[in-house]
N, C-alpha and C positions, 0 to 999 in steps of 0.2 A: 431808418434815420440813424444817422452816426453820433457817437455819443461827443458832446462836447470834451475837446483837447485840454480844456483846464481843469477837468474832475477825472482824469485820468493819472495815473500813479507813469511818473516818470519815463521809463524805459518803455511805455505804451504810447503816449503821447512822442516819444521819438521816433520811435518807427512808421508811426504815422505821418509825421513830416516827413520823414526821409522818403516813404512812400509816396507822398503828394511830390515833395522834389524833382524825383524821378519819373511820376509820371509827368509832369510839367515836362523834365527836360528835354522827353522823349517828344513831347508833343511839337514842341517849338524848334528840337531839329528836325523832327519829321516836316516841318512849315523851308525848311530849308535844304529839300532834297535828300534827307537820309532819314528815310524812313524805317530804317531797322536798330534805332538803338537799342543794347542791353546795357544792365547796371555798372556792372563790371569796365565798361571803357573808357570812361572818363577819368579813371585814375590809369591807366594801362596805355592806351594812346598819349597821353601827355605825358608818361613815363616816358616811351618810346618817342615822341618829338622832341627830348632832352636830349636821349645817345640810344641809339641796337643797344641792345640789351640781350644778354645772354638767356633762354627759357627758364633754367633753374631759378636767377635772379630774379625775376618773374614770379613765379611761382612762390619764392622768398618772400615778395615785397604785397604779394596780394594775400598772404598769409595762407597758403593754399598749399595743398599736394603739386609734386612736379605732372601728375597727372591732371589736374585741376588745372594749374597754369598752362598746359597744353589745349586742353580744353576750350580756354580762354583765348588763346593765338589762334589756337584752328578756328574757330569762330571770326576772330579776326581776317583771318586770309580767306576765307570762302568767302568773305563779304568784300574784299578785294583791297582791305585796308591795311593790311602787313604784309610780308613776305617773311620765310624762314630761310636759311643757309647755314652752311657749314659757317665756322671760322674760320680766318685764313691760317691763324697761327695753331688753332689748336682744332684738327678736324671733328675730336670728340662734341664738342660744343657748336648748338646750338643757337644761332642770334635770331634776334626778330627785328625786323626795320621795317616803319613805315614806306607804305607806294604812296608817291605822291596824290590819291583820291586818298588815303590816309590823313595827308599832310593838311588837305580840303577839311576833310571829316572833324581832324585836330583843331583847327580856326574853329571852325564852325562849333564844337563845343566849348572852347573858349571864351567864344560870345555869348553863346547862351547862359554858361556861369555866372560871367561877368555882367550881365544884363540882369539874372537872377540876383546877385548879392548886391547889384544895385537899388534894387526895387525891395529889398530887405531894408538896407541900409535908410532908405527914403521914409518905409512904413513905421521904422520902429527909432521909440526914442535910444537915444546913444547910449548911454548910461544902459540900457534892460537890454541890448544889443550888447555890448562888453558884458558885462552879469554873464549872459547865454554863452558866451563864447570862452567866459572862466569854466563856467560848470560843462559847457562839452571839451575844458583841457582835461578837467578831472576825468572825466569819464573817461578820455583815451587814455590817461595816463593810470587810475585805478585797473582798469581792463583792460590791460596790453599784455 
């Protein structure tokens, strides 16, 4: 039996949601043909449905080793969701662009966000929802 979220000390009671989150997301894209999501894509894919993105930037932006961020693309491209290339201007560099079953993929977590921070938005008074969303700015901004 899991312990109740509100006698848990902060930083435990978040990882727990974020763990429920993810399992959810995963489930409800899995309901819509992509049954292999990891945690990592849904900031990474919608990076990359913005602009190609260079690997290093990547790696940059996910706060990771350029071996990490590779990691993360190669995963992407064996599941058929990016592709890697040279660049045209500078052959040292590496970009990553969605293939259009990407661009599907990208929708499709989209909505499932969007459907998720719906159904947040709906359960919870607004006032304890703002509160939640000052104390997770501290959080990112304390520990960045």
């Amino acid at each position: 039996m899991e312990t109740p979220i509100e006698t848990l000390a902060f930083g435990d009671a978040l990882a727990l949601a974020r763990r429920n989150w993810i399992r959810e997301s995963a489930a409800r894209l899995a309901m819509r043909g992509f049954d292999d999501y990891r945690r990592s894509d849904a900031f990474v894919v919608r990076q990359l449905a913005r602009h190609s993105s260079p690997l290093g930037e990547l790696g940059k932006n996910l706060a990771m080793t350029r071996q990490g961020g590779r990691k993360v693309v190669d995963g992407l491209v064996s599941r058929g969701y990016a592709r890697v290339e040279r660049d045209e201007s500078d052959a040292r560099k590496i970009v990553v662009t969605l293939t259009a079953r990407g661009e599907r993929y990208c929708h499709a977590i989209i909505d499932v966000i969007d459907e998720m921070n719906d159904e947040v938005r709906e359960s919870a008074d607004a006032n304890d929802l703002a509160g939640s969303l000052r104390v997770l700015n501290i959080v990112h901004s304390k520990f960045s």
